[in-house]
N, C-alpha and C positions, 0 to 999 in steps of 0.2 A: 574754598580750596581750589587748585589749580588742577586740572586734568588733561592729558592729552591721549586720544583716542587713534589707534590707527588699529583699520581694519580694514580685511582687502579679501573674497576669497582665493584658493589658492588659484596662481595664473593670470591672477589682474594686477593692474598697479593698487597700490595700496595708496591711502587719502590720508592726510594727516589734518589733524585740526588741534587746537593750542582754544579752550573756552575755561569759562571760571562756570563754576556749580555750588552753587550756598547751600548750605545743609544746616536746618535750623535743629539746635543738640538739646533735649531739655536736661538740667541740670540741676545739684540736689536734689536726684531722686535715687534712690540704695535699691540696689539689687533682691529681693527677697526670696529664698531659698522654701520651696513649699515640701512638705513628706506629705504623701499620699500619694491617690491611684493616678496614672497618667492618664491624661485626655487631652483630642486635638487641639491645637492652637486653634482661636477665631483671625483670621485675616478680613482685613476691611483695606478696602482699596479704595480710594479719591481721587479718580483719573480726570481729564478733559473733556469737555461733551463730547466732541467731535465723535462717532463714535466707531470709523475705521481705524483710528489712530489710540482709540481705547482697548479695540478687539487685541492692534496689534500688539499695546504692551502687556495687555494679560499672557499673552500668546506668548511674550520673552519671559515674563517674571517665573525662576527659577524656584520662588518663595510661592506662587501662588501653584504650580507643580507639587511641591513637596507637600501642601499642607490637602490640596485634593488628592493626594494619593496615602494621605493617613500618617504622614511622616512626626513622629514624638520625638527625635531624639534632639535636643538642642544644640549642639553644636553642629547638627547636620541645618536645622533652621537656618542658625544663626549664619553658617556656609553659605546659604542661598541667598538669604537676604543681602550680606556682603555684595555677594557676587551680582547681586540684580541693581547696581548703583550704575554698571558700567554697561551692563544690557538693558535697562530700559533710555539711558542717555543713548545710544545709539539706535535706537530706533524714534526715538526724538531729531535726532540729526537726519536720521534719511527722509524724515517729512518736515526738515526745515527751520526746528525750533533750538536755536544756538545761544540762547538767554531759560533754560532750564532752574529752574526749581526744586529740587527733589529732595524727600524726607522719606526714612524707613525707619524709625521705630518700633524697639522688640521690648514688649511691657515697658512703654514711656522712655527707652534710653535710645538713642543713635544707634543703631546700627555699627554704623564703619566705627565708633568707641569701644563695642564688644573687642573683649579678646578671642581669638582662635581657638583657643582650648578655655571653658570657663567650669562653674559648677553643673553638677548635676540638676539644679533645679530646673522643672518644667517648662514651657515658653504658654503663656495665658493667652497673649494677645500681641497680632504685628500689624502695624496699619503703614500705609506704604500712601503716600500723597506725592501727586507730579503735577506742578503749576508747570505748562509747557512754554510761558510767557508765548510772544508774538512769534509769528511767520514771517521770515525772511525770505525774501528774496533776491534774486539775483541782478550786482547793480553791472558785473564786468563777467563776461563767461567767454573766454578763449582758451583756444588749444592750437599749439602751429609748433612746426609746419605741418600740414597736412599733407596725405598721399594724396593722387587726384584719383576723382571719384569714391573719395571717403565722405559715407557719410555718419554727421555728428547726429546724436540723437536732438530730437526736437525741442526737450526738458532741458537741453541743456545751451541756453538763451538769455539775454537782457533782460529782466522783468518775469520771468518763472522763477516757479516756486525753487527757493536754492536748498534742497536736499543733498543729504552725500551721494544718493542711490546715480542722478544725474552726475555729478562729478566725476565716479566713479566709470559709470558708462561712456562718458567722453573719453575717458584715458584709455579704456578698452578700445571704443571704435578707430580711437586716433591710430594705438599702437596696431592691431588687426588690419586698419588701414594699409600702411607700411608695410609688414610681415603678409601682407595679399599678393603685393607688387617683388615679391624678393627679398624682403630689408628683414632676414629671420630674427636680428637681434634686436628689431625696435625696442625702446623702452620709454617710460617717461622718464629724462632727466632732472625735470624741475616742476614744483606745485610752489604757486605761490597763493593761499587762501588767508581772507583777511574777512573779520566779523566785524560790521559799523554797526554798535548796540544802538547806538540813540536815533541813527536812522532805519534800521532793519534791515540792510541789507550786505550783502556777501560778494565778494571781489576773488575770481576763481584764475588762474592765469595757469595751464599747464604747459612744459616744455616738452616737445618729444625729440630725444634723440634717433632717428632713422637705422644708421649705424649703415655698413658696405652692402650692395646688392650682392646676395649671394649664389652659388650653384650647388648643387649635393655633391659631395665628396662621396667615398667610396660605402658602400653599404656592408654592413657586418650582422651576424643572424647571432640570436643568443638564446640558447635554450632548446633547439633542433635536436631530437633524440634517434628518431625513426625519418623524418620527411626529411629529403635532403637540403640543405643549408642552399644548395645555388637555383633550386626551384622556387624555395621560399621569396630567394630574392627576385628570382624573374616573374612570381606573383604579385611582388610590391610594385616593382618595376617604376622603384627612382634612379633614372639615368643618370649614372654620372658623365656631369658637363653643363646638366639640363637649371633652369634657375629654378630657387625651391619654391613652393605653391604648397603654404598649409591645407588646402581643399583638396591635390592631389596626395598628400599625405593621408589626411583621412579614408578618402577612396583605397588607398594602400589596404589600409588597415580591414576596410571592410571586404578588399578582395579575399585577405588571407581568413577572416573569420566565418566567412560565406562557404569555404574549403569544409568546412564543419571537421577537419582534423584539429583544431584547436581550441581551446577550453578559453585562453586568454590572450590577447594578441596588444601589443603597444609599440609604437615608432617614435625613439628620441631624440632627439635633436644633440647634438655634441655640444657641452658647454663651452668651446673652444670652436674659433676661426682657424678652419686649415690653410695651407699653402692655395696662395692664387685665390681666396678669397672662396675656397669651397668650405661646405658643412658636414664632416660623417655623420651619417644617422646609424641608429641599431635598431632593429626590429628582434622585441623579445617576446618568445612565444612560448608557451607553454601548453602539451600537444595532449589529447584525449586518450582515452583508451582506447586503442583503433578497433576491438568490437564491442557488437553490439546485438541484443536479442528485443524481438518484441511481441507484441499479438495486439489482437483488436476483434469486438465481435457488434455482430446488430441484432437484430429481431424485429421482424414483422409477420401480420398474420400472413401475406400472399406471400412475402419473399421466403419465410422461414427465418432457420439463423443460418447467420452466413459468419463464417470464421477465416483468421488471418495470422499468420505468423510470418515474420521475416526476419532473416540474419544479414549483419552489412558488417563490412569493415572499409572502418577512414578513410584506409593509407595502403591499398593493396600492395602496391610497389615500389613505397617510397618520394610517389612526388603529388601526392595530399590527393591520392587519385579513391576513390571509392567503388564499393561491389554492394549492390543490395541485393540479396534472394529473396522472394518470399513465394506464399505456397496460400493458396485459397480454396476453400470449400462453401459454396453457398446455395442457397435453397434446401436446406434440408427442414423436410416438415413443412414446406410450406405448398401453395398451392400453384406455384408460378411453375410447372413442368417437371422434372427430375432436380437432383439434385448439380450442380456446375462444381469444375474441378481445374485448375489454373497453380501453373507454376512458369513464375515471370523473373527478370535481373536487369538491373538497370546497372550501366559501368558511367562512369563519369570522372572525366580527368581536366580537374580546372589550369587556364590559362596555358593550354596545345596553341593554339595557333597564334593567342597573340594575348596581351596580359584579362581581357577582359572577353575573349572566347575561349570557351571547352568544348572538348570531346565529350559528344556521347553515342553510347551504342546500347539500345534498350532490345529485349528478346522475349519469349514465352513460346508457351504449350499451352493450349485451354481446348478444355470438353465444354459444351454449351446445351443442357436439355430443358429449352424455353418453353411455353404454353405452345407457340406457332411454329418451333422450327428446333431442329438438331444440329448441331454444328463440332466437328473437329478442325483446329486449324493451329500454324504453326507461322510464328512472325515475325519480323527482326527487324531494325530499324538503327541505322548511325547518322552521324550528322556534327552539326556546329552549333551550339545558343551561346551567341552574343549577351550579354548583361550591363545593358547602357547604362542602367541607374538601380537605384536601389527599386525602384517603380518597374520601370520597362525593360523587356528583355524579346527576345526573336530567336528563332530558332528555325533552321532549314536542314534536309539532308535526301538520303536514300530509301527507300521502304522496300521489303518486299514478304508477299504470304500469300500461305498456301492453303485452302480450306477445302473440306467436302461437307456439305449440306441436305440438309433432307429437310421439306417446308413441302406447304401447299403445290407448289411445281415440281414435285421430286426431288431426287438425286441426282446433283449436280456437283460439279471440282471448278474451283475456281481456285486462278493462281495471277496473280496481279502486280505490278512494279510501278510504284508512287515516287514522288517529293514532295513530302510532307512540308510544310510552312506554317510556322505559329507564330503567334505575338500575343504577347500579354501587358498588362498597365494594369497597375495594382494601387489604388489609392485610399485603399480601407486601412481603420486605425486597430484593427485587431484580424488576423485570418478566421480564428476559432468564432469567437464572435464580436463580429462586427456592432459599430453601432453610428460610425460616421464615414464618409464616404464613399467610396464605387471601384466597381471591377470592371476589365474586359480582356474578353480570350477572345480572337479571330483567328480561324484557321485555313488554309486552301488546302488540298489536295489532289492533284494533278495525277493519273495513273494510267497505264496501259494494260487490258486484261488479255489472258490468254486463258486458253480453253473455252467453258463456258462464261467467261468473263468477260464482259465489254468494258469499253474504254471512255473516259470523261473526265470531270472533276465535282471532285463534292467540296462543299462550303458547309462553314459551322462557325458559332457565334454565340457567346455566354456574356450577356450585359446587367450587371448587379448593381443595386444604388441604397444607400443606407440615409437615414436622418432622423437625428436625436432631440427631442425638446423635452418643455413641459418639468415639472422641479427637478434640479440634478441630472436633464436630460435621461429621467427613467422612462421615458417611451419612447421605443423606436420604429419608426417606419421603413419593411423594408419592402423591395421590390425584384424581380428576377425576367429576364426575356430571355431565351432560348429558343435560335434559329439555325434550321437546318437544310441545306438543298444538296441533292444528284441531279448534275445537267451531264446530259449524251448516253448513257445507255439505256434501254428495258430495262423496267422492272423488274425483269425475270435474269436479267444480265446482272445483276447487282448480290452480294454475299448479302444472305438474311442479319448475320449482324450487323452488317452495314445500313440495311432501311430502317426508318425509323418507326417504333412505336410508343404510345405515348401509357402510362397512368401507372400509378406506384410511387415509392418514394423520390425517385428524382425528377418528377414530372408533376404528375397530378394526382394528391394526397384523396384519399376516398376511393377513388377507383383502383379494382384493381387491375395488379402486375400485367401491362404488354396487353389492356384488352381494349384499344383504339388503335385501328392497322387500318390498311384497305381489304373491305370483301371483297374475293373474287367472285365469278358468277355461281361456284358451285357453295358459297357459304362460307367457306374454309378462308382464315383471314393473314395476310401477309404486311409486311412493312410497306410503308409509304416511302416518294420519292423528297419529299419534304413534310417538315416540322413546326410548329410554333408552339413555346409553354412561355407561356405570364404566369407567377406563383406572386400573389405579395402576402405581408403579413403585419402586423400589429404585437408590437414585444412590447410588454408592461412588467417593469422591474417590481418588484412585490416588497420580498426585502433583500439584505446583503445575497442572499444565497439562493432563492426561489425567485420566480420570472413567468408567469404565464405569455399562451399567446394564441392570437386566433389567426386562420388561415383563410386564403381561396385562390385556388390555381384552376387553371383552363390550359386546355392541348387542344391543337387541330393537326392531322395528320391528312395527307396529302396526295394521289397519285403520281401527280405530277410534280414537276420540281419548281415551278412557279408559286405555288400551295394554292392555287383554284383547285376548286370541285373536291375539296375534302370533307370529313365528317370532326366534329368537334364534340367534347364532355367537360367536367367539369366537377369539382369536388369542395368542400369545403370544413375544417373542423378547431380542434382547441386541444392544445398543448402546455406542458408544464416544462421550465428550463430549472434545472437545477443545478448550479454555477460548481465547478470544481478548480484547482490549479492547472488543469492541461484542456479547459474548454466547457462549456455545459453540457448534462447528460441533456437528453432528449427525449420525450414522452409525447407523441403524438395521436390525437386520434382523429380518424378523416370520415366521411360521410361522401358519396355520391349527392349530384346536385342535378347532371342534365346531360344525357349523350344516350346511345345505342347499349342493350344490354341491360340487365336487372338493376335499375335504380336502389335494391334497398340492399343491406348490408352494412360492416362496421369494418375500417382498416386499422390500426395500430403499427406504430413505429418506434423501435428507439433506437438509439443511438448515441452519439458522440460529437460535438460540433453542434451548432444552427444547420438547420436544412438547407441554408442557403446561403 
């Protein structure tokens, strides 16, 4: 019987092919109608050796679905079976085999002979056989005109294997080609494929029509409730006049979903050529609830629990601008000092100064009663972060805070005026947990202190690296370096939360909270001028849901900002991940390994997220 197949997903050109398909029918044999209990069908399947191209037609056959998922009713069979004449030929074509074979009989009769509606009698037995005849290949593979600098996939060549899947991907990169350079309306206008049975091989010839280089016409906002319509647009920020670029599209789309005022964001193209050879687009959006409530808590032995709530809204004023409050309590019950008390806001208004820089201006109040030191201080910070890429972004602006101190040197005020500088490159495949790729934050900080405050610049630096292997890549290797320096003031010129100290959960698991500093000569221990933590660790996936992992982190803290002449420890233990939908819970337990202070003891952690 004659068949012709076109199949495309949505957005590609669609492939046509014109093959014959023999279907051996047995005949005189009577339908026989059974009373009794109902029981599965037996399927037996007679595929090709080959056996990715057997995985893949089980993987189609609709009939071998219904009968592993317990399915009795026969017209629902006999539904699938039909229906698998045209999905397992298709996946015979995208590996190349255009001289098919196929047979499904349901108890001895054809298949495509059943009627749609038949009796009620039971189905016994379906055996489904696919001789895939030869492999063809490809005798002619062109596609033109081409844009320059397109390129065609590799498969799809003189003498490769002639599958649809190559076909298919040629008419994609041809037309993407085109629609790269401006030509939004590429298409294929012509395929001409031809099948030589007796020599095996396939003659592909596609046309593409290019169509006029175009520029965006005027932009239109659809779905804008609360954020205003001409913001949105100056977030997409397609100029009209400009030529279009499906990649600046894209980037469109992710500026406006990055705004986190919207749930669902799309950019269309006008099926119509406007005047002077422009495109209107629409960008349709559909906008969140602009608030929002949340909390978060931890536990540790040293830290205690620490607790978190915070209120945000979207769209403070209209142009996809954001408010987050939130309010912290932490160290309660634990053994790291008194308990800490923080109330912080971060405001953030995307695309101020130009489509791919925002505003920010971040603030708080925090009490601080550490093991080493007391601190009240109040802080405020605006600025500009750029957002180069969905990767990289940077960030510059103003600082200024006010703090009073009580540590090993006394009581002191410190009042100090920064520019802060960050930059970040994010190349991991998950935030929550990672299991491929690497991180990096570099930060400067440049300040002038007044009062008891000196003046200098401190540096900071968080280097993360992931790597998956081993079956299904269930074990992953991770790593963490964490590096810290103050060049130009005393030690005693420097805000206590500002030196560093090292051991607890962000640093070095086993020891505990803040108890690697510099001793002064009287005992009494203070922050260092610089830092160093290495934590790596070992995650072994168990099953879907559970994960163990083992640890071992090291800190040196430093008087100096070179990190000579410091004192180092050192921790090591075994944790449990327990996978949820927003990240794995976190069950750590750490041990001391080697530093100053009582070696023995037992720390415990949880939380939310990998440690690192």
């Amino acid at each position: 019987m004659g068949t012709a197949l076109r199949s495309a997903p949505p957005g590609q050109p669609a492939i046509e092919l014109d093959v014959n398909v023999r279907m051996i029918t047995a005949a005189g044999l009577a339908l026989s109608i059974l009373v009794g209990p109902v029981w599965a069908a037996e399927l037996n399947m007679i595929l090709p050796r080959d056996d990715g191209l057997r995985d893949n037609l089980r993987a189609a056959s609709l009939t071998k679905t219904a009968v592993d998922e317990g399915e009795t009713e026969r017209r629902n069979l006999v539904a699938a079976t039909q229906a698998d004449y045209q999905r397992l030929l298709a996946v015979l074509f995208e590996a190349g085999y255009f001289s098919p074979v196929i047979t499904i009989q349901v108890d001895g009769v054809e298949a495509a002979s059943l009627p749609a509606v038949s009796a009620a009698a039971p189905v016994n037995q379906i055996v489904i056989t696919v001789e895939s005849g030869p492999q063809f290949l490809f005798r002619r593979a062109e596609i033109s005109p081409v844009a320059p600098g397109t390129e065609i996939p590799e498969a799809f060549r003189s003498g490769a294997i002639a599958g649809t899947a190559p076909i298919r991907q040629a008419a994609t990169a041809g037309v993407e080609g085109w629609r790269a350079v401006g030509h939004a309306k590429a298409d294929i206008a012509s395929q001409q494929i031809t099948a030589d049975h007796p020599a095996q091989r396939l003659d592909a010839r596609l046309t593409v029509e290019p169509g006029p280089r175009l520029q965006y016409g005027p932009t239109f906002v659809d779905g804008s409730e609360d954020v205003r319509a001409n913001h949105i647009q100056r977030i997409a920020n397609l100029r009209q006049g400009e030529v279009f670029d499906p990649e600046e599209v894209r980037a469109s789309a992710r500026r406006l979903q990055r705004t986190g005022a919207f749930s669902s964001v799309s950019i269309t193209e006008s099926e119509q050529i406007g005047p002077a050879n422009t495109l209107p687009m629409t960008v349709q959006v559909v906008e969140r609830l602009p608030r929002r409530i949340g909390f978060g808590a931890e536990v540790s032995t040293d830290d205690g629990l620490s607790t978190s709530a915070f209120w945000l809204h979207r769209n403070l004023t209209g142009y996809a601008d954001s408010l987050r409050i939130e309010g912290e309590v932490s160290g309660v019950g634990g053994s790291s000092g008194g308990a800490d008390y923080g109330i912080s806001f971060a405001y953030n208004r995307p695309s101020t100064f130009n489509p791919e820089t925002d505003l920010f201006v971040n603030g708080g109040i925090e009490s601080l009663d550490e093991p080493n030191f007391k601190t009240d201080r109040v802080y405020v910070e605006g600025g500009a972060r750029r957002i180069v890429s969905e990767r990289f972004q940077y960030s510059y602006g103003v600082g200024y805070e006010y703090s009073k101190d009580t540590d090993a040197f006394g009581e002191r005020t410190f009042s100090t005026l920064s520019v802060p500088l960050k930059a970040t490159y994010d190349r991991r495949n998950d935030a929550l947990n990672p299991s491929d790729g690497y991180y990096i934050e570099a930060g400067m900080r440049p300040f002038v202190g007044f009062q008891d405050a000196g003046s200098g610049v401190a540096f900071d630096a968080d280097l993360r690296g992931y790597r998956a292997f081993g079956n299904d890549d269930r074990t992953v290797l991770a790593a963490r370096l964490q590096l810290g320096s103050i060049v130009g003031p005393d030690i005693d010129e420097v805000p206590s939360h500002t030196l560093f100290f090292s051991g607890g959960g962000g640093s070095v698991r086993g020891q505990e909270f803040q108890s690697l500093g510099v001793a002064l000569p009287s005992g009494e221990l203070v922050g260092g001028r610089s830092f160093v933590g290495l934590s790596t660790e070992i995650r072994q996936q168990i099953t879907q849901s559970i994960g163990v992992v083992g640890f071992v982190d090291f800190g040196l803290v430093s008087p100096d900002s070179t990190f000579s002449g410091g004192d180092t420890h050192s921790g090591a233990g075994l944790g449990v991940r327990y996978n949820t939908g927003i990240g794995p819970i976190r069950f750590d337990i750490g041990v001391p390994l080697s530093g100053p202070g009582d070696p023995s003891g037992v720390e415990i952690y949880i939380g939310i997220g990998q440690a690192f």
